[in-house]
C-alpha positions in Angstrom: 10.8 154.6 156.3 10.4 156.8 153.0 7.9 159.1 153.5 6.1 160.5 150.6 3.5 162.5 151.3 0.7 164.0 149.2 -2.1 166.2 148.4 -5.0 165.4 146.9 -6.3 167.1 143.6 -10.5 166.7 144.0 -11.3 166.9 140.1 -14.8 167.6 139.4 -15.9 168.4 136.0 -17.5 172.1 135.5 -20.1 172.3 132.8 -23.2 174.3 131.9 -26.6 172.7 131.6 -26.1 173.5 128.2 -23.3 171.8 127.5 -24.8 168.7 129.0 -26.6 167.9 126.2 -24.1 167.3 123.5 -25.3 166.5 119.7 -22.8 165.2 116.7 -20.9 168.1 116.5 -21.0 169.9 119.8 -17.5 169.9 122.1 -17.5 169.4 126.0 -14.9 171.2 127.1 -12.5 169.8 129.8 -12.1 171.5 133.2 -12.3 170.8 137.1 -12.1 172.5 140.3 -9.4 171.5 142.9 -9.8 172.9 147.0 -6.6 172.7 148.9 -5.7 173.5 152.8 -3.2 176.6 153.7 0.7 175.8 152.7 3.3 175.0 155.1 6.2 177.0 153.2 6.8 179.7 150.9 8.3 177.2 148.0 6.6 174.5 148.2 3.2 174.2 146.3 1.0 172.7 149.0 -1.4 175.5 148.0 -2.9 176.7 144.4 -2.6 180.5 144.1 -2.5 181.5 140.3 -0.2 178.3 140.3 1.2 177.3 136.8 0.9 173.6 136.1 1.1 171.1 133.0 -0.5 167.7 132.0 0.7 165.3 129.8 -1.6 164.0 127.5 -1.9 160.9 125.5 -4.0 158.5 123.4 -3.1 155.4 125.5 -1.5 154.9 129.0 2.0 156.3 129.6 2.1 157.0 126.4 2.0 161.2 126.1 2.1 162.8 122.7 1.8 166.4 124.4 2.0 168.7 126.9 -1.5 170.7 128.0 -0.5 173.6 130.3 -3.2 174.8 132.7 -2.8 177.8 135.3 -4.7 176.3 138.8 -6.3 179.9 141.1 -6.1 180.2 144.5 -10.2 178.8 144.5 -9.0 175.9 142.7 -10.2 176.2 139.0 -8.0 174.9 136.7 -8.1 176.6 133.2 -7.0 174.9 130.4 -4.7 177.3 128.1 -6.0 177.1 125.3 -9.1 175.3 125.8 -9.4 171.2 125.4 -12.1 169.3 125.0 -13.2 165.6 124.9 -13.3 163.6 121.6 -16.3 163.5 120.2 -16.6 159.4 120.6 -17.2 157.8 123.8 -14.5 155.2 122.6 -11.5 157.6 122.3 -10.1 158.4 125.7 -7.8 161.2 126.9 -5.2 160.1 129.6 -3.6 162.9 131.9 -1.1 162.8 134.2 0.0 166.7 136.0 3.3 167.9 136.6 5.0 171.2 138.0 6.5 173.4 137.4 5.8 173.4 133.4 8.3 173.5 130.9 9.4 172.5 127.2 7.9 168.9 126.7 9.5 166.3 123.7 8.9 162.6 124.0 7.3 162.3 127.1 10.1 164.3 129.0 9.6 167.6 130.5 12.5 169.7 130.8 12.2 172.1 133.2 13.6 176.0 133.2 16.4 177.2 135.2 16.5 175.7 138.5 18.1 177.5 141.4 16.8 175.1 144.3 13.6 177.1 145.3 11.7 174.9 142.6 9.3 172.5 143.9 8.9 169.9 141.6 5.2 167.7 141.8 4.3 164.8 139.9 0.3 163.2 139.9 -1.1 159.8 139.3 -2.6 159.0 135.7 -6.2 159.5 134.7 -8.1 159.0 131.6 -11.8 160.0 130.9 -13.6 160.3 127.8 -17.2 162.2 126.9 -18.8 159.1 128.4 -16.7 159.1 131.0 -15.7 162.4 132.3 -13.2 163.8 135.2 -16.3 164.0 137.5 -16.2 160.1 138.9 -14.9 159.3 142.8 -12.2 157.4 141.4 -10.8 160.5 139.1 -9.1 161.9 141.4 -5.4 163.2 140.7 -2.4 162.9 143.2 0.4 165.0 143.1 3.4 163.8 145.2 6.8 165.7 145.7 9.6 164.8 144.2 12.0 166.5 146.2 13.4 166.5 150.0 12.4 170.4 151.7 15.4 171.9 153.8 14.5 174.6 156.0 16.8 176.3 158.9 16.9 177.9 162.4 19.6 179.4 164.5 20.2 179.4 168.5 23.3 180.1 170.3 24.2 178.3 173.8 25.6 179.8 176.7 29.1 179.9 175.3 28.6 181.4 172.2 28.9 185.3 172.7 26.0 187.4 172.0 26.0 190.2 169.5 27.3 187.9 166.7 24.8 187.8 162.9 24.6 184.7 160.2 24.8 186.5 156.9 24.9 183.4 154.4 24.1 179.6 154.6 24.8 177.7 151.6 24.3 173.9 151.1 26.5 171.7 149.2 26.6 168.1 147.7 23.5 168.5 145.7 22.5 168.6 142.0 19.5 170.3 140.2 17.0 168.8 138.6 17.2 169.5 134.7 14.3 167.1 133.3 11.8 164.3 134.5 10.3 161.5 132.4 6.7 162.3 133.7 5.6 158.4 132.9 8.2 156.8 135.0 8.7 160.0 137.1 12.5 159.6 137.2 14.3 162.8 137.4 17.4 163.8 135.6 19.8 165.8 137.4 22.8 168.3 136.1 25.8 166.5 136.6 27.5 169.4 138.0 27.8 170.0 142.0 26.5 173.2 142.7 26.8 175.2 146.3 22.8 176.3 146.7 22.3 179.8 148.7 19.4 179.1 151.2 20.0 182.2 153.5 21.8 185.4 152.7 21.1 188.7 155.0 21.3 189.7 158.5 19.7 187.3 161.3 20.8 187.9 165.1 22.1 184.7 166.7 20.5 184.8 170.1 19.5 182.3 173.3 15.9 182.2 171.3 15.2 180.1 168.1 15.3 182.0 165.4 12.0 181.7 162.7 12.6 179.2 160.0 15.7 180.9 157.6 15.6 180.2 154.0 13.6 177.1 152.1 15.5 174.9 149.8 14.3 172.0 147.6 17.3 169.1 146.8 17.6 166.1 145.7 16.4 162.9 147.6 19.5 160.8 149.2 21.5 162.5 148.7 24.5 163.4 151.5 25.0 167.0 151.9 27.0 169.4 154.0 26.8 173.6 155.1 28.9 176.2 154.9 27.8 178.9 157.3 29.0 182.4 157.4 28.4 184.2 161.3 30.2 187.1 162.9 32.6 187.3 159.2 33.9 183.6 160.5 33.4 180.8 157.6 32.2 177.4 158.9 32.8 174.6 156.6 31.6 171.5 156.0 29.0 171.0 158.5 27.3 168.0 158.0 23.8 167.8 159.4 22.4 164.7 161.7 19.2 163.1 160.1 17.0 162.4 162.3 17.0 158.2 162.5 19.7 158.2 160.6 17.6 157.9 157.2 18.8 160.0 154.1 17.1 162.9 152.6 14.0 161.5 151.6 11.1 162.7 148.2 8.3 164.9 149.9 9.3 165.2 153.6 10.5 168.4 155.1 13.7 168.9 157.4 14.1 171.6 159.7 18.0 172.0 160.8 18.3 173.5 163.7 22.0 175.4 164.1 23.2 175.4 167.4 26.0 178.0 168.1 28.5 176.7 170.2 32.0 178.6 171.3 33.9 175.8 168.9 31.4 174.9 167.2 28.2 174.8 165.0 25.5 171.7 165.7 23.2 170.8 162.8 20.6 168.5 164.1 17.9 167.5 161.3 14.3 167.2 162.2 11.6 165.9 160.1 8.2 167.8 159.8 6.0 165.8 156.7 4.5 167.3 154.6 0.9 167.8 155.3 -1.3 166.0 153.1 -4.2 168.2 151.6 -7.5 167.4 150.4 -9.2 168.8 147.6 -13.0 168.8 147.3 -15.2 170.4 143.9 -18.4 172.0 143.2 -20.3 171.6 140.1 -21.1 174.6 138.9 
């Protein structure tokens, strides 16, 4: 079963009493407050915290003309940079639709900076509001969903394996990065070049105890991938990891492999934790 899971953006519109009363030629200017739980990893955004983001605007559904880059704190408020506003007439709507992470934006395709596979990648649901009908209603609420599988790793040796012995490096292959995603269809383009991705390098004790989680990756959705693991200056190759149920790497779930040392051999037995779905609440202020 494809899990995507996601958290919910609460949008509520922020303006003075002011601004509330707007004549010919005054400006209402865009903005909203998001709340969202505590994150479950370092990489992926399941929490704002000074969190760079972009919506692509249009004049018309699925139809984006540019890209309006925001920066979302860790309270929630999302600050338009530069400012936006609504049109002036009630009959001219703006339609949004949020991505991260933000990047150069031409004909409705983002393309993103370098990836190195610690990039979480989010796509949201399409909104439109106008001055008569702002980002404040119960039904504006924007969705981000991930758009890429989470890898995460722990070590444990069994009785045969012999104590004493450190992982130093584990390094996924058979997956591609992302390079650029149409944001109306949400289809991702990937480089078509295999890299190996480096999710662990350093000094982690192999013992009878599971080790804490070891390096966070994001990859691409089904797609088959093997490890090469380095312990005790040996090289294990081509270690390919058992999905739980047997299901490929699936958008916006999380898989903890859990590496079992054994005297011949190294288990990789895939777990899958969802991601927790957040919801986001507003004040008006």
């Amino acid at each position: 079963m494809k899990r995507i899971l996601q958290f919910v953006l609460g949008v509520v519109l922020l303006t003075s009493c002011t601004k509330q009363e707007s004549t010919e030629n005054s400006q209402i200017e865009i903005k909203f407050s998001a709340g969202i739980n505590t994150p479950r990893s370092k990489t992926a955004i399941d929490t704002w915290t000074n969190t760079p983001v972009g919506f692509a605007k249009g004049i018309s559904s699925s139809n984006y003309t540019e890209a309006w880059n925001a920066m979302v704190s860790y309270t929630g408020y999302v600050n338009f940079l530069p400012t936006r506003y609504y049109p002036n007439t009630a009959a001219n709507k703006v339609y949004l639709k949020g991505y991260a992470p933000q990047g150069v934006f031409s004909d409705g395709i983002i393309t993103f900076p370098e990836m190195n596979g610690t990039q979480d990648i989010l796509l949201s649901n399409e909104q439109n509001g106008s001055i008569s009908d702002r980002f404040d209603q119960p039904d504006k609420g924007f969705s981000f969903s991930h758009s890429l599988a989470q890898l995460n790793f722990t070590v444990i040796a069994d009785s045969s394996f012999p104590l004493g012995v450190n992982l130093t490096h584990i390094i996924v292959n058979g997956t591609n990065l992302p390079v650029s995603m149409n944001v109306a269809t949400g289809v991702i383009t990937y480089a078509t070049t295999t890299l190996p991705i480096t999710s662990f390098v350093g000094t982690q004790s192999i013992t009878s105890i599971t080790s804490d989680k070891l390096g966070t990756i994001m990859v691409e959705p089904n797609k088959s991938v093997t490890l090469t693991i380095i312990a005790g200056g040996v090289t294990y190759n081509d270690i390919a990891p058992t999905i739980e149920n047997g299901i490929p790497l699936q958008a916006g779930t999380a898989y903890t492999i859990a590496l079992t040392f054994k005297s011949t051999q190294i288990a990789a037995m895939a777990t899958i934790t969802p991601w927790k779905e957040m919801t986001g609440s507003g004040t008006v202020i």
